[in-house]
LOPA-992682 format. One line per field, with one value per residue (C-alpha): residue number from 1; residue in three letters; chain; z, y, x. Coordinates in pm, 1 decimal, decimal comma. Example, Ala and Ser with C-alpha at 12.3 -4.5 7.8 and 13.67 -1.06 7.14 Angstrom:
// residues 2
pos <- [1 | 2] $
code <- [Ala | Ser] $
unit <- [A | A] $
z <- [780,0 | 714,0] $
y <- [-450,0 | -106,0] $
x <- [1230,0 | 1367,0] $
END
This chain:
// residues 240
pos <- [1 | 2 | 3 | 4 | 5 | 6 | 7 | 8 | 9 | 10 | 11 | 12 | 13 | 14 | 15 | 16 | 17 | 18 | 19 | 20 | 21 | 22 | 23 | 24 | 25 | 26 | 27 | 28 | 29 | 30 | 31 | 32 | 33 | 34 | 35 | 36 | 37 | 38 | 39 | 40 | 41 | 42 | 43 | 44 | 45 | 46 | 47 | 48 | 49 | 50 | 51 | 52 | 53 | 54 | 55 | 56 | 57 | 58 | 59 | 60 | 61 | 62 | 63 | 64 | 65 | 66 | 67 | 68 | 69 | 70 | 71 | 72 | 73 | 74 | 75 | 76 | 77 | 78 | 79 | 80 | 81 | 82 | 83 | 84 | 85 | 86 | 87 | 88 | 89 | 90 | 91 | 92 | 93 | 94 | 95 | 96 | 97 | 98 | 99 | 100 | 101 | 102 | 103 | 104 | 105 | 106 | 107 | 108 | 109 | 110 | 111 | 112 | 113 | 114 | 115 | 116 | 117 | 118 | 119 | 120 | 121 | 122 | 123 | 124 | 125 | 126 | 127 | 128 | 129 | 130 | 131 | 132 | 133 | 134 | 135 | 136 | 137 | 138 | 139 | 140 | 141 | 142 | 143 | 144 | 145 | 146 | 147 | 148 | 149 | 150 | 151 | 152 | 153 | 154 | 155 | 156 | 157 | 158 | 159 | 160 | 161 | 162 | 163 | 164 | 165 | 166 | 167 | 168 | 169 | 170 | 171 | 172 | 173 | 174 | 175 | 176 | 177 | 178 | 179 | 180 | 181 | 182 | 183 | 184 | 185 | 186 | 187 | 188 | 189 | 190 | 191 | 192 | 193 | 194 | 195 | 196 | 197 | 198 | 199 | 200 | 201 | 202 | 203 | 204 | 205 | 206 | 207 | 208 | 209 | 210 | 211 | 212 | 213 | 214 | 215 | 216 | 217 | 218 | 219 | 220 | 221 | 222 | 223 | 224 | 225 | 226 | 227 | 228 | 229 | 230 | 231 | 232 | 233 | 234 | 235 | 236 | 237 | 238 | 239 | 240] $
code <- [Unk | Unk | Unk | Unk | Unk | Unk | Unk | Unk | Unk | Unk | Unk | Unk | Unk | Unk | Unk | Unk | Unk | Unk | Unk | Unk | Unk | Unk | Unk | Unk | Unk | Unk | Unk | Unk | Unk | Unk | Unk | Unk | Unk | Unk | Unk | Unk | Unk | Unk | Unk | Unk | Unk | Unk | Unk | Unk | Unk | Unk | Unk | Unk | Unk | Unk | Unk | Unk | Unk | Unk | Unk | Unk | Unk | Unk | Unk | Unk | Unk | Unk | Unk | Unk | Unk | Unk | Unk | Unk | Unk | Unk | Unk | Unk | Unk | Unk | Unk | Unk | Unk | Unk | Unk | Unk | Unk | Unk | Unk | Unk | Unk | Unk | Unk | Unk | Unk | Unk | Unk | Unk | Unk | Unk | Unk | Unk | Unk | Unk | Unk | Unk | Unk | Unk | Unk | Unk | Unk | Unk | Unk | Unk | Unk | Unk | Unk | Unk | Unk | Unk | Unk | Unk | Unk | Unk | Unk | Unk | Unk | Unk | Unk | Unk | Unk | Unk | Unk | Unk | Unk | Unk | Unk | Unk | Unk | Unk | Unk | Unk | Unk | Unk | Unk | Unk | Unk | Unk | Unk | Unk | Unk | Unk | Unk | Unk | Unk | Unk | Unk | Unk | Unk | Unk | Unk | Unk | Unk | Unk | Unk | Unk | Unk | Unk | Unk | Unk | Unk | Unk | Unk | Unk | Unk | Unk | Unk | Unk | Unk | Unk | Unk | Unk | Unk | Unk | Unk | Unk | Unk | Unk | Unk | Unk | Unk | Unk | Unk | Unk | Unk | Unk | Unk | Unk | Unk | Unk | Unk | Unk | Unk | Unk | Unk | Unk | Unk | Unk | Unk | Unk | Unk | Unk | Unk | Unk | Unk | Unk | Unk | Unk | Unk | Unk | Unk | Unk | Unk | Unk | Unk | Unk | Unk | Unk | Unk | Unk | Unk | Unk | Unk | Unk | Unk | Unk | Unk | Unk | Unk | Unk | Unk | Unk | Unk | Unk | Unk | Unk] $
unit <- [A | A | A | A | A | A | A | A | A | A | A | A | A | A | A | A | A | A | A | A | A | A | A | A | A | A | A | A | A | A | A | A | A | A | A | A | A | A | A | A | A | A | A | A | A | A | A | A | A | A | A | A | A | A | A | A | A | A | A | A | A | A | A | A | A | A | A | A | A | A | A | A | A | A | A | A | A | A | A | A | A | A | A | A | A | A | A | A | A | A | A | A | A | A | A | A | A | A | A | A | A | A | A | A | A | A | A | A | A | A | A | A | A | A | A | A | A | A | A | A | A | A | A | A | A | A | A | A | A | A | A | A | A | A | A | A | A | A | A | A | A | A | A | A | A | A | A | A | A | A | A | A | A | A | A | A | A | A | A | A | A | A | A | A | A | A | A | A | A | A | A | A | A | A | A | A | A | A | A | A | A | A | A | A | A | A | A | A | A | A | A | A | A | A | A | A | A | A | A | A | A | A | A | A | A | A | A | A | A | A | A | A | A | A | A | A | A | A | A | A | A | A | A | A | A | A | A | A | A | A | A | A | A | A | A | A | A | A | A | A] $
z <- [-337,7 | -105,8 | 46,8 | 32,9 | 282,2 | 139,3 | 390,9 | 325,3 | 626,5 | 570,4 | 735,1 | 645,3 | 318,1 | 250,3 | -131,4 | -313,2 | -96,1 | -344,4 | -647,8 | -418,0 | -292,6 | -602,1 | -765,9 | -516,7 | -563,9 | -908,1 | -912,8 | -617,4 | -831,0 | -1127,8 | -959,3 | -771,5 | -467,9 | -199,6 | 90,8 | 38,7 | 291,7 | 256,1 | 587,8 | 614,3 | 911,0 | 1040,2 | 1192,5 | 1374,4 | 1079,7 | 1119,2 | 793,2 | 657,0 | 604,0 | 866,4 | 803,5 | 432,9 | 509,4 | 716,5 | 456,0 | 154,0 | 482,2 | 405,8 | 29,2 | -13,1 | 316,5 | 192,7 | 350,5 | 744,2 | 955,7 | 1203,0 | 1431,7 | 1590,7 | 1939,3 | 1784,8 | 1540,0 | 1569,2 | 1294,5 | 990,7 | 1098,0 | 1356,8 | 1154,8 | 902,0 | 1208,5 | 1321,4 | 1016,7 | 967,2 | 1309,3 | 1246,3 | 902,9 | 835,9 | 491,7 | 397,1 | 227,5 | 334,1 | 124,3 | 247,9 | 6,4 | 20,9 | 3,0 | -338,2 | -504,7 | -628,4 | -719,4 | -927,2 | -732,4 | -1039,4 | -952,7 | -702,7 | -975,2 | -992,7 | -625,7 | -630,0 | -910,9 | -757,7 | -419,6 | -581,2 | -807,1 | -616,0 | -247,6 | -100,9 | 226,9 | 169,9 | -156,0 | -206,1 | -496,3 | -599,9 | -800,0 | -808,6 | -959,8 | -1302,9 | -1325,6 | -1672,9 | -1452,7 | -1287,3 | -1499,2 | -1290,3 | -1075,3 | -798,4 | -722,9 | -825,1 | -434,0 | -299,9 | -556,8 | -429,9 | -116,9 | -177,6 | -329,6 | -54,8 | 217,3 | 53,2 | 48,2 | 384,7 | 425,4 | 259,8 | 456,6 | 811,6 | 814,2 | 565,2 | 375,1 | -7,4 | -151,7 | -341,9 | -244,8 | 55,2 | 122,6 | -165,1 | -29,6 | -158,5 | 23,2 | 44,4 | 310,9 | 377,0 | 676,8 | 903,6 | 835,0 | 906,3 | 1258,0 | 1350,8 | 1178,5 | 1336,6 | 1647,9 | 1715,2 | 1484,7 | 1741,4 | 1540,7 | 1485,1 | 1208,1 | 871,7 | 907,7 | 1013,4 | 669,7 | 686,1 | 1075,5 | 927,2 | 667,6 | 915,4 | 1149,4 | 856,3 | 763,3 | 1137,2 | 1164,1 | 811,2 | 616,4 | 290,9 | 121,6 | -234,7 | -429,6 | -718,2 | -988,9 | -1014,2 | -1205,5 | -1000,1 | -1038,9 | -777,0 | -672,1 | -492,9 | -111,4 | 80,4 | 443,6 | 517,4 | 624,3 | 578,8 | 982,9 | 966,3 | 648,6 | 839,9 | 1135,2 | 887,5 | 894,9 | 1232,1 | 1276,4 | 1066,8 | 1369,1 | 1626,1 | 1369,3 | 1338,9 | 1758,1 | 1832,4 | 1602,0 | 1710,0 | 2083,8 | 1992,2 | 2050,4 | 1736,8] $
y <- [-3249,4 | -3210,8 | -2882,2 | -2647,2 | -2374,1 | -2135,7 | -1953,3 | -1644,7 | -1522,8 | -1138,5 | -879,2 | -523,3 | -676,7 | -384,2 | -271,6 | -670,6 | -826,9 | -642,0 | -831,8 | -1157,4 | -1192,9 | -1096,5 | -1374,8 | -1645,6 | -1601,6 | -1570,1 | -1910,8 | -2069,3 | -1908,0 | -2098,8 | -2451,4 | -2635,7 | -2720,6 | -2723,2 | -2540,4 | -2287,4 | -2006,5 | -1789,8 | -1753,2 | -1426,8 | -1435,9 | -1062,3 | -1096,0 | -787,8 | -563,9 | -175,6 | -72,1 | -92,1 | -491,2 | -613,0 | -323,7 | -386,2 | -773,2 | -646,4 | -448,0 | -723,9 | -953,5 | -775,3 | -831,8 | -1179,4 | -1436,6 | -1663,9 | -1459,6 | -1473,8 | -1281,0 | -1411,6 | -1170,6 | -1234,1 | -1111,5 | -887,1 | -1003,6 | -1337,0 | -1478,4 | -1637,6 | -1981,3 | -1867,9 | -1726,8 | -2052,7 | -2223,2 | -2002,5 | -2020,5 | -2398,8 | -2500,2 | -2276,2 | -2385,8 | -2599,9 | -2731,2 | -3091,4 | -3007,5 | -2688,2 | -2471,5 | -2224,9 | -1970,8 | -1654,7 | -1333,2 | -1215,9 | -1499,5 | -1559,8 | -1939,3 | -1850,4 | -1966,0 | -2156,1 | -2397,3 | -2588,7 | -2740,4 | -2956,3 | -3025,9 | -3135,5 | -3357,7 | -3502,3 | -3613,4 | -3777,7 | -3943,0 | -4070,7 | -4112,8 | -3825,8 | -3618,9 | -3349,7 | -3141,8 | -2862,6 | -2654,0 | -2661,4 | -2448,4 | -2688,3 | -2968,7 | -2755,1 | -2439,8 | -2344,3 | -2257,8 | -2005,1 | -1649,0 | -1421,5 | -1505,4 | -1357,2 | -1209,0 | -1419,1 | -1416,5 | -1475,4 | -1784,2 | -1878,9 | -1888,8 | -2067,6 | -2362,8 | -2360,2 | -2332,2 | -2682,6 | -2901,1 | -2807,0 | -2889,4 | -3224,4 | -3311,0 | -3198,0 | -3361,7 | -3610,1 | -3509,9 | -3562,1 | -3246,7 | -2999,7 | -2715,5 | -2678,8 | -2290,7 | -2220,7 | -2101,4 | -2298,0 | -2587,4 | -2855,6 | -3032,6 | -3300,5 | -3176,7 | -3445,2 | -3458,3 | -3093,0 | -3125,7 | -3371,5 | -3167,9 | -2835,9 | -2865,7 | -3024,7 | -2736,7 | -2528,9 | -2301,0 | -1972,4 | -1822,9 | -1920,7 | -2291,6 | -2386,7 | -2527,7 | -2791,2 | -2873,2 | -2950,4 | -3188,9 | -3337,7 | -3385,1 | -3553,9 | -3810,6 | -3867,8 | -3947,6 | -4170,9 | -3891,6 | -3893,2 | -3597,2 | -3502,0 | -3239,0 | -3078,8 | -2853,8 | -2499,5 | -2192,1 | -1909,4 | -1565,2 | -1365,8 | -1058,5 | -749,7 | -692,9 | -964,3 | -958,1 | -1234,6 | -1015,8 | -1153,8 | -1223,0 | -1409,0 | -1622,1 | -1688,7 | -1771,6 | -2054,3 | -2243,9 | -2275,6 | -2383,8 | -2680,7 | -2811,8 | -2765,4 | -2934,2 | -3234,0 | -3263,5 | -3265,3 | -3562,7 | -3737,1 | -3685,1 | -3769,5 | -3481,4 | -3435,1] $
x <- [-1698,8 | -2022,9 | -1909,6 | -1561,6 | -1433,2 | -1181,3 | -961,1 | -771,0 | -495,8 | -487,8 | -261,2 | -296,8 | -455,6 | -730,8 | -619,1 | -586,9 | -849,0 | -1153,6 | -986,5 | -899,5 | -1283,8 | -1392,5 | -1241,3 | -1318,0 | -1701,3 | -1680,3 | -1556,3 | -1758,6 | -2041,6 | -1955,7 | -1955,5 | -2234,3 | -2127,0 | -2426,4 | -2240,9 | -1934,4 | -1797,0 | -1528,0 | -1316,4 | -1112,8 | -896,8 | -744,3 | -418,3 | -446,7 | -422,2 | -361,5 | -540,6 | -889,8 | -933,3 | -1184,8 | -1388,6 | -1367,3 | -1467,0 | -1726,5 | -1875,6 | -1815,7 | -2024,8 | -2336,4 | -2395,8 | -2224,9 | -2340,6 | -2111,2 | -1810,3 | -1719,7 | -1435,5 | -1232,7 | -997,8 | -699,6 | -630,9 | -354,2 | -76,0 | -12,2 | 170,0 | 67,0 | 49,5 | -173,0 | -434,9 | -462,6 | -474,9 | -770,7 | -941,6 | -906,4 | -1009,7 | -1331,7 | -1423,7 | -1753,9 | -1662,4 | -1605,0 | -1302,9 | -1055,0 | -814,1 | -660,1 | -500,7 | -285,7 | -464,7 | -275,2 | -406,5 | -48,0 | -205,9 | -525,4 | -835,4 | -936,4 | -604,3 | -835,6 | -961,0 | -635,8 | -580,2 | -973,3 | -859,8 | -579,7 | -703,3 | -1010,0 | -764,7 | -496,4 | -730,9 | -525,3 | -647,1 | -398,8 | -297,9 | -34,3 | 29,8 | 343,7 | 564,6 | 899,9 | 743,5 | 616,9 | 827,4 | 702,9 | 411,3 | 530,6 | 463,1 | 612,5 | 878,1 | 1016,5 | 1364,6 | 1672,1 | 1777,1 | 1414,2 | 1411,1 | 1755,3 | 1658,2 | 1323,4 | 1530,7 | 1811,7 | 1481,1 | 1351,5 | 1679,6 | 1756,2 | 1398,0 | 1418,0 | 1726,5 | 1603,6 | 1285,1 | 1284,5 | 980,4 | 959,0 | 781,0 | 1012,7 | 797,8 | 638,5 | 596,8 | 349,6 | 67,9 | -262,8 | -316,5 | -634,5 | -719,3 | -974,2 | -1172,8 | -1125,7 | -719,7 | -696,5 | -825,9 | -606,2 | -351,2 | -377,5 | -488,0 | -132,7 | 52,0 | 263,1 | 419,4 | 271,4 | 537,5 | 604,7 | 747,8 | 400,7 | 392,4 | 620,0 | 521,8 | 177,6 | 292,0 | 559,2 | 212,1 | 58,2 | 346,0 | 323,8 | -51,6 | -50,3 | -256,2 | -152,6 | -18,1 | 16,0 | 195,4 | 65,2 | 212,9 | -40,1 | 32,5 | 169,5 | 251,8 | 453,3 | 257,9 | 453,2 | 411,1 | 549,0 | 522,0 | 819,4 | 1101,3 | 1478,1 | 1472,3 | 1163,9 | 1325,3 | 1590,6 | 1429,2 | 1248,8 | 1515,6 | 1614,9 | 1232,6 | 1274,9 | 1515,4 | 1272,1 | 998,4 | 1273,0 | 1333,7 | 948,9 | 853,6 | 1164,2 | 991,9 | 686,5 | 535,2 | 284,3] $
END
């Protein structure tokens, strides 16, 4: 891979992002690619985290900050962060590093093997994978999330919500700039986009650990699913 953005969405993120940017250069240090940046996108976060970017800025070039105009939602700020990135290649990853950065590694693998534009971790596919999991109801829900999923919109992956996706450059622009969703379904409205536009799509199995400090709420999860609908009506319409 000739060049790799990494972006992180962060709200109110200041205590794990040290370990989480910590880690990321440690492995972009350990590779050769010719051109990375790290992209940390503030969603309008009432705590210390752009000022703690701003300071990591200083000693480590490689790092940029994007702010939101407030809180905007998560699928917002990838959105943000994608649009702006310079890399060939574009993963965007959770700020608790719940997938280990080294995991890119696979999805790297994988589109290179199978000719893919798009990669998502996965933690249906593999779930001896998963170290730490999360509640029994959160995991519940998870599962009922992707059937419904699967049924609504027809796509094929058993986990879409996992937050370490790769995209090929290119795909991801014609990807986002027709995402319209700003909350947490963005995920599948993206890969809905992609079956739409004939950009292939893989899912891979990573290791994954849940980490304390979730900011989906039980209305927002709910809200997920009456997203999906919208996500079905506006690809029947042709609107993506």
């Amino acid at each position: 891979m000739p060049s790799i953005s990494i972006v992180i969405p962060a709200y109110n993120e200041e205590k794990r992002l040290p370990s989480t940017l910590e880690a990321v250069l440690a492995y972009l240090g350990s590779k050769n690619f010719p051109f990375v940046e790290v992209i940390v996108v503030d969603d309008g976060s009432t705590d210390g985290t752009a000022a703690l970017v701003e300071t990591w800025q200083r000693s480590h070039p490689a790092i940029r900050l994007l702010k939101n105009p407030g809180n905007r939602g998560k699928g917002y700020t990838v959105r943000q962060g994608i649009l702006d990135a310079r890399g060939e290649w574009i993963l965007y990853t959770d700020a608790d590093l719940s997938a280990p950065i080294g995991e890119l590694d696979k999805l790297i693998a994988a589109v290179e093997g199978e000719g893919a534009q798009v990669a998502i971790g996965s933690r249906a596919i593999d779930r001896s994978l998963v170290g730490v999991h999360q509640s029994a109801f959160r995991e519940l829900s998870g599962r009922a999330f992707n059937l419904f999923m699967r049924c609504v919109t027809g796509l094929p992956f058993r986990d879409t919500q996992c937050g370490f996706k790769l995209f090929h450059s290119a795909a991801a622009r014609e990807i986002f700039r027709r995402q319209q969703l700003d909350g947490f379904s963005f995920d599948v409205e993206d890969l809905v986009i992609a079956k739409v536009l004939g950009i292939k799509a893989i899912e891979v199995p990573v290791v994954w650990n849940n980490v304390e400090g979730t900011k989906v709420s039980a209305l927002s999860g709910a809200a997920s699913f009456g997203a999906l609908i919208g996500i079905r009506w506006r690809a029947l319409m042709g609107r993506y």
